[in-house]
C-alpha positions as CSV (number, residue, x, y, z in Angstrom):
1,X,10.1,16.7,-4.6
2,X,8.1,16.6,-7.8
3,X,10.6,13.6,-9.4
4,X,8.6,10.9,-7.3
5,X,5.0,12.3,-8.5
6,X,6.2,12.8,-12.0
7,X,7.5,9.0,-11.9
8,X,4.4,7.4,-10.2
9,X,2.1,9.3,-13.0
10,X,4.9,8.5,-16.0
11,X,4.3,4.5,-14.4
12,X,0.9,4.8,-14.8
13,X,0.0,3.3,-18.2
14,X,-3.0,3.9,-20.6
15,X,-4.4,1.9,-23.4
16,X,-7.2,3.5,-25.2
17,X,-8.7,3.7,-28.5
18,X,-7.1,6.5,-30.1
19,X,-9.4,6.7,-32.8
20,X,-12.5,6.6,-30.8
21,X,-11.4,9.6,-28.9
22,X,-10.4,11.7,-31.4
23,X,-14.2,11.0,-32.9
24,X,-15.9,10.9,-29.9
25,X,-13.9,13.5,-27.8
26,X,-15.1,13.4,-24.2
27,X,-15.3,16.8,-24.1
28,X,-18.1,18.4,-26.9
29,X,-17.2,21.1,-29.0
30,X,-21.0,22.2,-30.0
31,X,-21.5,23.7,-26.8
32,X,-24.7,25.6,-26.7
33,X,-23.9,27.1,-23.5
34,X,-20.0,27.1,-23.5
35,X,-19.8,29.2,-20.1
36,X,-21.8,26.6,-17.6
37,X,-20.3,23.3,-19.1
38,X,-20.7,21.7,-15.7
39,X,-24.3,22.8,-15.5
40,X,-26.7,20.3,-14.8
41,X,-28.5,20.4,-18.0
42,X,-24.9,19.4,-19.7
43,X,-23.7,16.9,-17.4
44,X,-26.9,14.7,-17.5
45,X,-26.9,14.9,-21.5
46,X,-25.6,11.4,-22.5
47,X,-25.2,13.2,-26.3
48,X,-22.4,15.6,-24.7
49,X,-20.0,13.4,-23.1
50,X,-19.2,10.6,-24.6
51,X,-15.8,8.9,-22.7
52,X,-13.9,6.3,-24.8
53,X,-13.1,3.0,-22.9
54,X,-9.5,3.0,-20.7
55,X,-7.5,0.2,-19.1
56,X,-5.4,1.5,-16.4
57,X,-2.2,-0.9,-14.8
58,X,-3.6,0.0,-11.0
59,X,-6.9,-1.6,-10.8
60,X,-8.7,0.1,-13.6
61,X,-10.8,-1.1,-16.8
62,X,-13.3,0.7,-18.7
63,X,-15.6,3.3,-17.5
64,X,-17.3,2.9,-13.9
65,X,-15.0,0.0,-13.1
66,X,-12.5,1.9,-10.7
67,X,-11.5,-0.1,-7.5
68,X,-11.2,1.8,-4.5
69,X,-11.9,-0.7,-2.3
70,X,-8.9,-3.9,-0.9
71,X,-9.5,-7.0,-0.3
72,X,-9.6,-6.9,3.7
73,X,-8.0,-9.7,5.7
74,X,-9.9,-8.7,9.0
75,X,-13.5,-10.1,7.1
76,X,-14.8,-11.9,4.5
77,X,-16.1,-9.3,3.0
78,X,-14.6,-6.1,1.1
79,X,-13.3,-3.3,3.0
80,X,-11.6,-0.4,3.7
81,X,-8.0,-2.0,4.7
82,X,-7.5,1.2,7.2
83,X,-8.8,3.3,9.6
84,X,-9.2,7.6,9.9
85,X,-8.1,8.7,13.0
86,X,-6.8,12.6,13.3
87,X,-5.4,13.5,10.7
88,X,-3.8,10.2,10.3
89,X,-4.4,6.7,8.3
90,X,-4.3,3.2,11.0
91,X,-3.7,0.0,9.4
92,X,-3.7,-3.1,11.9
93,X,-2.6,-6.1,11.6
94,X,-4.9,-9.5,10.9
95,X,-7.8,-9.5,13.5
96,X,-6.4,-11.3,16.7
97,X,-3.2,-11.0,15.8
98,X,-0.8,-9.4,18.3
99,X,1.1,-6.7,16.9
100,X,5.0,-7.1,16.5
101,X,5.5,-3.4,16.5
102,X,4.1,0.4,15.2
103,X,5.4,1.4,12.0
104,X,5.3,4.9,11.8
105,X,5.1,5.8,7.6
106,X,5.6,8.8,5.7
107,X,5.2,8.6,1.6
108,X,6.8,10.7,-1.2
109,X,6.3,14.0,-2.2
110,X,2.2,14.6,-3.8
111,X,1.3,11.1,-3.2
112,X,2.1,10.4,0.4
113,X,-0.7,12.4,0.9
114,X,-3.0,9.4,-0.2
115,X,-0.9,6.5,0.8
116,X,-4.3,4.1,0.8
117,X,-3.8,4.7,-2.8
118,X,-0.7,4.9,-3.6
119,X,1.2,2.5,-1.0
120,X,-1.3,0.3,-0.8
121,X,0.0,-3.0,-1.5
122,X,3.1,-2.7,0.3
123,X,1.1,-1.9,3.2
124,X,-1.0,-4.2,3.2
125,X,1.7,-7.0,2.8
126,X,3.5,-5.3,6.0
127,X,-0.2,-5.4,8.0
128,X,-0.2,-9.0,6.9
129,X,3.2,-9.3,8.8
130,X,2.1,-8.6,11.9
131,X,2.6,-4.3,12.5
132,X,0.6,-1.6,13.0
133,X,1.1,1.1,11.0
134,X,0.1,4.7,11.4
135,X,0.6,6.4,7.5
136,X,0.9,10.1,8.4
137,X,-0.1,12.2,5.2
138,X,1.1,15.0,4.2
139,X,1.4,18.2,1.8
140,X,3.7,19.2,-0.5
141,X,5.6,22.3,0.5
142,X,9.1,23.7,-0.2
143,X,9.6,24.2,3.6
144,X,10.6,20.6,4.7
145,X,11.7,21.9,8.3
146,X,8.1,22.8,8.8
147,X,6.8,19.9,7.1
148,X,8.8,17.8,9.1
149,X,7.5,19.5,12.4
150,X,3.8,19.1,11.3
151,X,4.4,14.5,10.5
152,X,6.0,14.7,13.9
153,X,2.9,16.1,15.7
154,X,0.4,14.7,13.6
155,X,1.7,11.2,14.2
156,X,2.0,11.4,18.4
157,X,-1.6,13.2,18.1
158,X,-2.9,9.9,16.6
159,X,-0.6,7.8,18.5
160,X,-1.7,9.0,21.6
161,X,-5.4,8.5,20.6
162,X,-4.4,4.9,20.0
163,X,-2.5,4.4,23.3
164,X,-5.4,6.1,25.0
165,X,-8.0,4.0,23.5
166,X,-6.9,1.1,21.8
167,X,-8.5,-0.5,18.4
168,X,-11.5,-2.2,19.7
169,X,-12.3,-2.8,16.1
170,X,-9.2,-4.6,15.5
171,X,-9.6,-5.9,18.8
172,X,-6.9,-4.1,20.1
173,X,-6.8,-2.6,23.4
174,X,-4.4,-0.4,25.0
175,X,-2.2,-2.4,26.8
176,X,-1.9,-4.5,23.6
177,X,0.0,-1.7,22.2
178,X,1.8,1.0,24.8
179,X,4.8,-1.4,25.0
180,X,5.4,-1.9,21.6
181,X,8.7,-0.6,19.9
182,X,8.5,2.1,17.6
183,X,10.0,1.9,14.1
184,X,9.6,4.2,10.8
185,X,9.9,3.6,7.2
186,X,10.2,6.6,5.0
187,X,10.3,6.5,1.0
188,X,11.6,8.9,-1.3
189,X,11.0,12.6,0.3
190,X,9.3,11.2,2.9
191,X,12.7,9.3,3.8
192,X,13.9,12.7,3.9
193,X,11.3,13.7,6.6
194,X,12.1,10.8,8.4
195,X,15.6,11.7,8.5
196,X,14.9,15.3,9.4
197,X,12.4,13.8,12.6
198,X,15.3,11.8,13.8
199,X,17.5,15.1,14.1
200,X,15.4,17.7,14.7
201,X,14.1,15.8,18.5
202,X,15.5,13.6,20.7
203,X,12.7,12.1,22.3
204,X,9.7,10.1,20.8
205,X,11.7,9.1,18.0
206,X,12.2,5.6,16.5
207,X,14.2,2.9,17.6
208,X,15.2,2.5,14.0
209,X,14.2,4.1,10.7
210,X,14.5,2.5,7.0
211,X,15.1,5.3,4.7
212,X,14.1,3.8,1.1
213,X,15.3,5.9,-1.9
214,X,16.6,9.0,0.3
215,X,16.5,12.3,-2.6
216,X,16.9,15.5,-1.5
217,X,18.2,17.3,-4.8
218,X,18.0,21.0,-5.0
219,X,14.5,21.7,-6.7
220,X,16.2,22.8,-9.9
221,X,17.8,19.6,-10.7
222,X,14.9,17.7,-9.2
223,X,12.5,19.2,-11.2
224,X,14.3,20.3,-14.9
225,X,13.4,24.1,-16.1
226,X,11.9,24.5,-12.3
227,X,12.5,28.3,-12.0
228,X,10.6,28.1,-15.3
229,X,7.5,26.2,-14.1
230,X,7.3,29.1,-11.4
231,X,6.7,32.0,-13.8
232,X,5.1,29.7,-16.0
233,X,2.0,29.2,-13.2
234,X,2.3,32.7,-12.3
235,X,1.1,33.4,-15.4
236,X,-1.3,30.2,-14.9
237,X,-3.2,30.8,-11.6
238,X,-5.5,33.2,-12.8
239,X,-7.2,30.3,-14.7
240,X,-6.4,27.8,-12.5
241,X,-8.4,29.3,-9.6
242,X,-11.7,29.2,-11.0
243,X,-11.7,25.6,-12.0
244,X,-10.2,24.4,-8.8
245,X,-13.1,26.8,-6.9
246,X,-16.0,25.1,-8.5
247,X,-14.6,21.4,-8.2
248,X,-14.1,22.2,-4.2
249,X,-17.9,23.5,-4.4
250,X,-18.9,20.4,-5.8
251,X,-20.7,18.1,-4.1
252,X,-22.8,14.9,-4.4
253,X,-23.8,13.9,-7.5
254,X,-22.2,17.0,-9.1
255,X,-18.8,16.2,-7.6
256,X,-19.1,12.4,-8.7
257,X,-19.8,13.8,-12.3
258,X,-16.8,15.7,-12.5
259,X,-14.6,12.6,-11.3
260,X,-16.4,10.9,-14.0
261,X,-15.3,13.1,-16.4
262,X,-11.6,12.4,-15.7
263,X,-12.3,8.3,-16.0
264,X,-12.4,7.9,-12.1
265,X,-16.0,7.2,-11.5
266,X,-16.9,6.4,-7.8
267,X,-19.0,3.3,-7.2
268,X,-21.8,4.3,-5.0
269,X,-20.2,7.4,-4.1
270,X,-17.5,6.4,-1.9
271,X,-16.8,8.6,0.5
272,X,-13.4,7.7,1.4
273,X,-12.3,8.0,-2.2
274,X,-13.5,11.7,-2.2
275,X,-11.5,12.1,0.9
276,X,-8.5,10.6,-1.0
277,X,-8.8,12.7,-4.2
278,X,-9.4,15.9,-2.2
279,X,-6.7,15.4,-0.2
280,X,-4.1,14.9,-3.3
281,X,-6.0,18.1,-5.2
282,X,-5.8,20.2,-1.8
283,X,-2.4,20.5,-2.5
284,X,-2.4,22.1,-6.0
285,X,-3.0,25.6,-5.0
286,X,-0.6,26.2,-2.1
287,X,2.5,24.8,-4.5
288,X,1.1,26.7,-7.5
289,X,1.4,29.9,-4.7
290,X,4.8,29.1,-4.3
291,X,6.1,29.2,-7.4
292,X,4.2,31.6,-8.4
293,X,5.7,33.8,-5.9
294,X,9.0,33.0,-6.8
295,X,10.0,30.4,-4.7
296,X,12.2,27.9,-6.3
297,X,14.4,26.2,-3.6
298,X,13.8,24.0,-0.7
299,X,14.4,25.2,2.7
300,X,16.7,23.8,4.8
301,X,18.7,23.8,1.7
302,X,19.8,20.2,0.8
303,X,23.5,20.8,1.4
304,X,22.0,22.1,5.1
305,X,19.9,18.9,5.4
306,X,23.1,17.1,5.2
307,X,25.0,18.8,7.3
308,X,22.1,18.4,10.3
309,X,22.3,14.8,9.8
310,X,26.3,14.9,10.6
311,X,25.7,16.8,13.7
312,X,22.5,15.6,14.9
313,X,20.8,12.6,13.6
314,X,19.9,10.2,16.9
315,X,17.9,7.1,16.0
316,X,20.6,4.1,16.8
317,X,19.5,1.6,14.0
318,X,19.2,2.5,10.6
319,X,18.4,1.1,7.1
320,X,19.4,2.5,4.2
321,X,17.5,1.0,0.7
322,X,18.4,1.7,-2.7
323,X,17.2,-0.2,-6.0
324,X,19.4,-0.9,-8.6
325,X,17.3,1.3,-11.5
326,X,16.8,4.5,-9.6
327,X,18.2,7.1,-11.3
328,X,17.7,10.2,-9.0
329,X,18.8,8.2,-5.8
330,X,21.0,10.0,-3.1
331,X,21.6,7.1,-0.7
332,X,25.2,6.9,-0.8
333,X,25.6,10.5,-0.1
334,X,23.1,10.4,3.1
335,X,25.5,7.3,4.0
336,X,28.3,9.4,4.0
337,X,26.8,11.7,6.6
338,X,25.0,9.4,8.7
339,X,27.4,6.4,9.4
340,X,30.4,8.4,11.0
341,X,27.3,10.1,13.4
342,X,25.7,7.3,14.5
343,X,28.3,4.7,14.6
344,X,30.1,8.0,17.3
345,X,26.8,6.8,20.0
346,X,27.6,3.3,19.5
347,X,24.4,2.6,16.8
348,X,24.8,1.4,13.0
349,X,23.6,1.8,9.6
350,X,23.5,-0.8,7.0
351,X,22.3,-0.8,3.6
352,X,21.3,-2.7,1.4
353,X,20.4,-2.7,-2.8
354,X,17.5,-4.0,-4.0
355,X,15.8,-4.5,-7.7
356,X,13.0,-2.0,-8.5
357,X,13.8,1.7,-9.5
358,X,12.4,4.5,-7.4
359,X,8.3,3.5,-7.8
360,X,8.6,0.3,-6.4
361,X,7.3,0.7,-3.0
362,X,4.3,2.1,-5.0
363,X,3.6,-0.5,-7.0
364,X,0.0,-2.0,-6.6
365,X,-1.4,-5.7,-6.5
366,X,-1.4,-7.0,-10.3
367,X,-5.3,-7.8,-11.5
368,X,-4.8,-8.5,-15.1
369,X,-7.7,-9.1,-16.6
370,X,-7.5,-11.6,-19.9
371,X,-10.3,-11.4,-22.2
372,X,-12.5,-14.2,-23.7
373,X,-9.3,-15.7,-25.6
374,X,-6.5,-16.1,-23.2
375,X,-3.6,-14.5,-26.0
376,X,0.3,-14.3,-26.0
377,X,-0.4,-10.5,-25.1
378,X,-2.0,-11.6,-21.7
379,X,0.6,-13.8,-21.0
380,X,3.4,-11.2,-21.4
381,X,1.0,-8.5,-19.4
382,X,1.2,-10.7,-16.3
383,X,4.6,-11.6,-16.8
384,X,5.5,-8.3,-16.8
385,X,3.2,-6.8,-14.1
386,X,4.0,-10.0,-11.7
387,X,7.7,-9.5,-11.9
388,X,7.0,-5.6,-10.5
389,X,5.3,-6.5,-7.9
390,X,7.6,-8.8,-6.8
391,X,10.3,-6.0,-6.4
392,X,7.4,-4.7,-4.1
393,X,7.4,-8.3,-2.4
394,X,11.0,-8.0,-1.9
395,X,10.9,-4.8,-0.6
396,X,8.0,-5.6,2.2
397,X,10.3,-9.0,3.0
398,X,13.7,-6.9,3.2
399,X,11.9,-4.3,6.0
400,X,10.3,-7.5,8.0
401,X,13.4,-9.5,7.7
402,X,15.6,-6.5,9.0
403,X,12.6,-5.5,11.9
404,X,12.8,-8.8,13.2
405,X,16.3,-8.8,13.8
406,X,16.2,-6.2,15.6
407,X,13.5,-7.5,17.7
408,X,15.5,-10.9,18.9
């Protein structure tokens, strides 16, 4: 559960001047009033926080400078690349473009509950190919049969609204999409959710589902020294509650201060990037509960996930995608279980191995950006950051390709 957030943080790169901060920490230590350090006295005191210049690999340089806006293919001009609706996230395809078919997309474990963040480019890319997707986010629980239940209604909520009304913005009506087919992709545990939709009902469920680094370990091998972490945060929440308290009391400019503090400043307060970072920090507390109270395992047990997937699973087409450098990939063992089953109502299962490790599908759009001198350093930088995204590229082709098979 924890392995993909761990990864996507790990991939996450800073460059900073290390002496800088350790002169200038960004935190003072001659606090005269050490209890109220949010207070707004403190926070609008330029002499107290003092924040060393970052370069982050997704979108981010130097303070002020983050980029929570896409490049949106519907307008000249920049835009949100999706639409709120529910409890859900719509991404159409280019204006006056028909749509092929609904993709139904669930994330990985933490951050599949902001996939505008972090799935962005490769959803993009797959709006650019013609679908309409409907990203259901999600929370991180141990309880993936209830989980499971909660992505199943929260999508046909929001896909009912859609059928109901259409997109007039994307200048889509109804009867543009109620004869579409529906399709899923799934990554990492949300593959598993995927999985656990096509065997836990038997109607409303996709025509076909691409499962994309399937990993369903048992939480102690997922996550080393788990049981550990739990009575570590027991010990933990007491502290954590406060803190967490007065940043969900924050609001306005005090909120967008806070965010500052952590190098994420909002331009213009954007609202939709509060919704995003709320929605990944809602999730602390409930899993910090959790453990704290002993929990440790998953539920259906992975060994019982499998076994459901023998007996039951019932979508008729399926993909299974695996990269080449993941190391905490299960594909070949959900293979094991699914082919026999599906293959019995006369379906099929392929898959396929692609470069990346298990990040890729969360890889964003490089934007290198070379200084005054154009340097060997730059050159390697985009090189390097080019060749990622590309696995991405692959990736977004490989689903398309295999979709429009399906579709002839």
């Amino acid at each position: 559960m924890a392995s993909t957030c761990a990864s996507y943080i790990a991939s996450t790169t800073f460059t900073c001047n290390l002496h800088q901060i350790k002169h200038n920490p960004f935190i003072p230590y001659n606090l005269s009033d050490p209890f109220h350090l949010f207070s707004s006295t403190n926070l609008n005191n330029p002499k107290l926080f003092k924040f060393p210049k970052m370069t982050l690999s997704n979108d981010y340089v130097g303070i002020g400078s983050f980029n929570s806006t896409r490049t949106n293919y519907n307008a000249s001009t920049s835009a949100k690349f999706y639409k709120r609706m529910d409890s859900c996230l719509v991404i159409p395809p280019p204006k006056g473009t028909k749509p092929k078919a609904i993709i139904k997309f669930v994330g990985g474990a933490f951050i599949g509950a902001v996939p505008e963040v972090s799935y962005s480019y490769l959803l993009e890319n797959l709006g650019r190919e013609g679908y309409l997707i409907i990203c259901v986010p999600y929370n991180v629980t141990f309880d993936h049969a209830q989980v499971t239940r909660q992505v199943f209604e929260r999508f046909h909520a929001c896909f009912d609204s859609v059928l109901a009304s259409g997109l007039p913005d994307a200048g889509l009506s109804a009867a543009d999409i109620v004869d579409l087919p529906l399709y899923s992709v799934g990554h990492s545990n949300g593959a598993l959710i995927q999985a656990l939709v096509g065997s836990y009902f038997c109607e409303k469920i996709p025509k076909a589902n691409v499962i994309i680094s399937y990993n369903n370990r048992p939480a102690s091998e997922a996550v080393p020294y788990f049981e550990q972490l739990g009575l570590l945060v027991g010990q933990m929440v007491p502290v954590i509650s406060p803190v967490y308290s007065m940043a969900q009391s924050a609001s306005g400019d005090a909120l967008k201060v806070l965010l500052d503090s952590a190098g994420t400043i909002i331009p213009d307060y954007d609202p939709e990037t509060v919704v995003s970072l709320t929605k990944f920090a809602d999730q602390l507390p409930s899993v910090f509960g959790e453990l704290a109270q002993g929990v440790s395992e998953f539920k259906p047990t992975p060994s019982e996930n499998l076994e459901c997937f023998k007996n039951a699973y019932n979508v008729k087409r399926t993909l299974l995608v695996k990269f080449d450098l993941d190391t905490i990939d299960e594909t070949d063992r959900l293979e094991e279980k699914l082919k026999p089953r599906v293959e019995s109502f006369g379906g099929k299962v392929e898959k396929i191995a692609l470069t990346g490790n298990h990040i890729t599908p969360c890889i964003q759009e490089p934007k290198w950006r070379v200084g005054a001198v154009y340097t060997p350093a730059d050159a390697i930088a985009q090189a390097v950051k080019t060749l990622s995204s590309n696995d991405t590229k692959g990736l977004c082709t490989t689903i398309v390709n295999w979709f429009s098979r399906l579709e002839e």
